[in-house]
C-alpha positions in Angstrom: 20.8 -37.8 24.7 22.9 -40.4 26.4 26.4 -40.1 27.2 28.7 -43.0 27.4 31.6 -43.0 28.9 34.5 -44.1 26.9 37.9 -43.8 29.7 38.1 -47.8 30.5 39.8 -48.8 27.6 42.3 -51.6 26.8 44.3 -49.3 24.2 45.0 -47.2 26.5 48.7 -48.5 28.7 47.7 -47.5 32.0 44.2 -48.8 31.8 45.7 -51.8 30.1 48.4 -52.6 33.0 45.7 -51.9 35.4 43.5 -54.6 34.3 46.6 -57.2 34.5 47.3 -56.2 38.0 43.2 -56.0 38.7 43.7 -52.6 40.4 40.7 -51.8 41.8 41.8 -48.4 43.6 42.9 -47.1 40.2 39.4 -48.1 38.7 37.1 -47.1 41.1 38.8 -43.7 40.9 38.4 -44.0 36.7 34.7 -45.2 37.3 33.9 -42.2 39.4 35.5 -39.7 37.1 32.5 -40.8 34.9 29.9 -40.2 37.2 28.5 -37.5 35.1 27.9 -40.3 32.4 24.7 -42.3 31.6 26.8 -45.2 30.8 30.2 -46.5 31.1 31.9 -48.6 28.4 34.1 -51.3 29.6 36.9 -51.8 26.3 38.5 -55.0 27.2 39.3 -56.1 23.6 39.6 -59.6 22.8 39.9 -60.5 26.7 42.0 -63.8 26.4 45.1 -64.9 28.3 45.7 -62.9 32.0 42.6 -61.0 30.7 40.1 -63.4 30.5 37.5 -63.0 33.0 38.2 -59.1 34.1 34.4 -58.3 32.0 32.7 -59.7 34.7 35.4 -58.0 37.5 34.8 -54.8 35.8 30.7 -55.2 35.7 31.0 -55.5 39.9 33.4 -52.8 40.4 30.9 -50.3 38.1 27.6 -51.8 40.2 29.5 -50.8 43.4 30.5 -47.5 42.6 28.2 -46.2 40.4 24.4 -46.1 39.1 25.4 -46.0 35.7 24.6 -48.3 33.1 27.0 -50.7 31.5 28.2 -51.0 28.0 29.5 -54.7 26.8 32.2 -54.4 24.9 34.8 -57.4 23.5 35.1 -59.2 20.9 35.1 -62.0 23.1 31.8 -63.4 23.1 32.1 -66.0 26.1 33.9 -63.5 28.0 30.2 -61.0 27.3 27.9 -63.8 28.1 30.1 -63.9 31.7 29.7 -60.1 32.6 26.1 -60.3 31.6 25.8 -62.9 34.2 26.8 -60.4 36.6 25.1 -57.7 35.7 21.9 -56.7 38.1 20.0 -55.2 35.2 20.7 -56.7 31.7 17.9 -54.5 30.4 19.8 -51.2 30.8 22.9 -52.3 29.4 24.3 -51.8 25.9 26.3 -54.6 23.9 28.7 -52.8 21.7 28.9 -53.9 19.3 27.7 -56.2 16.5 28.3 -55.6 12.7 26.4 -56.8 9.3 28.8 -60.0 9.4 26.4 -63.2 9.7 28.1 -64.9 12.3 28.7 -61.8 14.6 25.4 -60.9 14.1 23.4 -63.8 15.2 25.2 -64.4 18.0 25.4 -60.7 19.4 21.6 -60.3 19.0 20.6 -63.3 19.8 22.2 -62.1 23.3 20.5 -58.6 22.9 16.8 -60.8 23.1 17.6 -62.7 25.5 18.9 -59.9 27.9 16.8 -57.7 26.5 19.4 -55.0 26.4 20.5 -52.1 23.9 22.3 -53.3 20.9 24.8 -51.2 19.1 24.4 -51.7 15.3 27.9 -51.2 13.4 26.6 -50.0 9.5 29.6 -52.0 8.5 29.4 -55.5 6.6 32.5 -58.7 6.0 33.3 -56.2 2.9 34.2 -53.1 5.5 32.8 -49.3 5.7 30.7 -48.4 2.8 32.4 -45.0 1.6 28.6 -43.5 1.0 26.0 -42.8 3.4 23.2 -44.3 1.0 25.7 -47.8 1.2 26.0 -47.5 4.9 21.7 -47.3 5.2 21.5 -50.3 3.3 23.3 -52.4 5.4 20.9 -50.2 8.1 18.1 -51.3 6.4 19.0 -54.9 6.1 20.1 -55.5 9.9 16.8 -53.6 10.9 15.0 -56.6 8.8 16.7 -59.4 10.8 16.3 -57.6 14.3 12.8 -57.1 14.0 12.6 -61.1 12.8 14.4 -61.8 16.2 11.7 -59.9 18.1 14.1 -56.9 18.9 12.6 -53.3 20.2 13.5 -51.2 18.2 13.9 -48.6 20.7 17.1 -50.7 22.1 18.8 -50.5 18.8 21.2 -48.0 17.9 23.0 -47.9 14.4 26.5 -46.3 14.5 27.5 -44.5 11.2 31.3 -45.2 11.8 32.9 -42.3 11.9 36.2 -42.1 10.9 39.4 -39.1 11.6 39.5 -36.2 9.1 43.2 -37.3 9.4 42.3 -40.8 7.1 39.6 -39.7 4.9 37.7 -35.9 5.1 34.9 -36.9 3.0 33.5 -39.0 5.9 32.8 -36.9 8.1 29.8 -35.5 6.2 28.8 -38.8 5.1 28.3 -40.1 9.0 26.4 -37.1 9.6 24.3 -37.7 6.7 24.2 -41.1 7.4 22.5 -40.0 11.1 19.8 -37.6 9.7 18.7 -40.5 6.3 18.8 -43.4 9.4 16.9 -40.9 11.7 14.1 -40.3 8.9 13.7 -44.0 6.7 12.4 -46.3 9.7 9.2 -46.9 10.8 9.2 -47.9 14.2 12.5 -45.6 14.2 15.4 -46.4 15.6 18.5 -44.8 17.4 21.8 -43.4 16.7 25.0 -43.7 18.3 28.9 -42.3 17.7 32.0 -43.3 18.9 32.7 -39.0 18.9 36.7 -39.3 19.4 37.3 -41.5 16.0 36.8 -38.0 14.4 39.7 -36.5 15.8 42.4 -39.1 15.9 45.6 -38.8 14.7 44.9 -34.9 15.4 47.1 -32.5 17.5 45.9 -33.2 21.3 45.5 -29.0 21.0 43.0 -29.6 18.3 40.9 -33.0 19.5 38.3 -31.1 22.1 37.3 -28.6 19.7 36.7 -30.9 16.6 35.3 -33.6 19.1 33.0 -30.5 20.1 31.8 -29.0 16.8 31.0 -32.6 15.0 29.2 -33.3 18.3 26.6 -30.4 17.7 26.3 -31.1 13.8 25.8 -34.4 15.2 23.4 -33.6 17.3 21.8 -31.5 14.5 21.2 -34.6 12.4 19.2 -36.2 15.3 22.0 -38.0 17.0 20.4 -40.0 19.9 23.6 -41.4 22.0 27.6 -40.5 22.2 30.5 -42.1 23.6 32.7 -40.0 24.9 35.9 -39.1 26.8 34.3 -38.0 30.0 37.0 -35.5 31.2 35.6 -33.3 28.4 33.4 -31.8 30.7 32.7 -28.4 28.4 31.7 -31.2 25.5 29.0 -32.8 28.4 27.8 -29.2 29.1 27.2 -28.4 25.6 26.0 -31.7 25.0 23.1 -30.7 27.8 22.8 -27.2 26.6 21.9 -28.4 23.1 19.5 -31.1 24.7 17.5 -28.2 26.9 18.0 -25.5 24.1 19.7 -23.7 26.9 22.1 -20.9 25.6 24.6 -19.1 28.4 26.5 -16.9 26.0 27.2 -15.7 22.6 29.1 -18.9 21.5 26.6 -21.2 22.8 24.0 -20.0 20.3 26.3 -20.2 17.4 26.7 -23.8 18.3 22.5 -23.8 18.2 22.7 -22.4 15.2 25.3 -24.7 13.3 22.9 -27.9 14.9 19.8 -26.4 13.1 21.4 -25.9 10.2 22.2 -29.5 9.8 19.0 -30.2 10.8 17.4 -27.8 8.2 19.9 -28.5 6.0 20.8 -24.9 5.4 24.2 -23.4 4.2 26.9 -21.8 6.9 26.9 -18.9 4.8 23.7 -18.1 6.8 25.1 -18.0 9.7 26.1 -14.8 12.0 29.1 -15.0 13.7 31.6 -12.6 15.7 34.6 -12.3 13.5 36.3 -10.4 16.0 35.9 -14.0 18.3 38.7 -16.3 18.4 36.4 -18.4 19.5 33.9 -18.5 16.9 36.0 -18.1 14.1 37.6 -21.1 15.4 34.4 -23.0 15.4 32.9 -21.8 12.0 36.7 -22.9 10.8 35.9 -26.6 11.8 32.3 -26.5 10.4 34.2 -25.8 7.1 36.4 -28.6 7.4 33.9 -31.5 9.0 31.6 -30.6 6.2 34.3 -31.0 3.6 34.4 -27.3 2.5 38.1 -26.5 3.5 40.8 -29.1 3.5 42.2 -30.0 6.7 45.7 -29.7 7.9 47.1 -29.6 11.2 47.3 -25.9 11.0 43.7 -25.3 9.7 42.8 -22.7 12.5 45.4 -20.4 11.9 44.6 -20.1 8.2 
């Protein structure tokens, strides 16, 4: 399981008035907060203006502070091509992200062979988000075609299901999760998966966000998840994360979250599931299985029903 680090990102003000001034006290502190992380995605959005050229700042600030990988990510194109210049080892990097649209498409992976690097495969096309998981592994289907043309590994690609907030639309949250287990069983060589974890929760009560983040991470997982990015500072959602990944249970709660991954995995029902009732905890948890799978609606209040 990789972890990716998602706290460098333009959206957010501080990080964003930062990169204007090119603090680099204020990121090397933000790059070692992520040392527990495989990789460390650098969000500088479209990168033009006073922003144009702080990819390739970013890429030596990461190299001097960390041993973490790098993950690409603008929607600049030039301003990618320019970080990958400085980057000491192309082949352990990830460009995030390119989608089913043609032009995107070419271009982005057309870099991936040339730097040899991981690829991050949006199952999205020109049209947007297929609402299905069977729409979403067709578009899978068709950019696995065209990577393989291109002479792509396919151990460096890695399709993202999109997951979108309970907030928007509830119904997704299952469908990315079935999206991970149908990718994870119709490719041959197989491929990878990757989630942006914190779209799930947006738009949530900042109370809520860790545990939802949490419990769709181990359905997730369940389904055969491969890589996550992640808000580092979560470090109980890292721990459980590695607990999952060594089948490492420390307590009670831990091996109800072992239990809700298998029965994504074996496609069981919840209803099969032992839990403490008398646990806050738990019942929290088993609550939030019940809405990510669609089975209870959500409201901002869904834990203390």
């Amino acid at each position: 399981m990789l972890l990716i680090g998602e706290n460098i990102h333009i959206i957010s003000k501080t990080v964003k008035e930062a990169l204007l001034k090119r603090d680099r006290d204020f990121f090397t502190e933000l790059i070692k907060l992520q040392e527990n992380m495989d990789f460390i995605d650098l969000n500088v959005g479209p990168a033009k203006g006073s922003f144009q050229g702080v990819l390739p700042w970013l890429v030596r600030l990461v190299q001097e502070n960390s041993s973490a990988g790098i993950s690409f990510d603008t929607t600049n194109f030039s301003e990618m091509q320019s970080g990958f210049e400085v980057c000491s080892n192309s082949s352990h990097a990830f460009i995030n992200s390119t989608s089913n649209d043609p032009e995107r498409f070419d271009k982005l992976s057309d870099l991936a062979v040339e730097k040899d690097s991981n690829i991050i495969a949006l199952t999205m096309d020109k049209t947007g988000i297929p609402k299905t998981s069977d729409g979403r592994l067709e578009i899978a289907f068709d950019m696995y075609e065209k990577f393989l043309e291109k002479g792509i590994d396919t151990e460096k690609i890695y399709f993202d299901p999109l997951v979108l907030p309970v907030t928007a639309d509830q119904s997704q949250a299952p469908e990315a999760i079935n999206t991970i287990k149908m990718i994870k069983e119709s490719f041959d060589p197989p491929v990878k998966t990757l989630v942006g974890l914190s779209n799930v929760s947006n738009g949530c009560p900042a109370e809520l966000r860790p545990l939802i983040n949490r419990v769709f991470a181990v359905m997730a997982f369940g389904a055969g998840l491969d890589a996550a990015i992640i808000d580092a500072k979560d470090l109980e959602l890292v721990r459980i994360f590695r607990m999952l990944e060594l089948n490492s249970p420390q307590n009670k709660t831990d091996e109800l979250y072992i239990d809700i991954a298998r029965m994504v995995e074996k496609l069981s029902d919840l209803s099969d599931i032992e839990y403490n009732s008398n646990s806050e905890e738990q019942t929290m948890i088993i609550k939030t299985v019940e809405i990510l799978s669609n089975h209870k609606v959500y409201s901002h209040s869904f834990t203390q029903i």
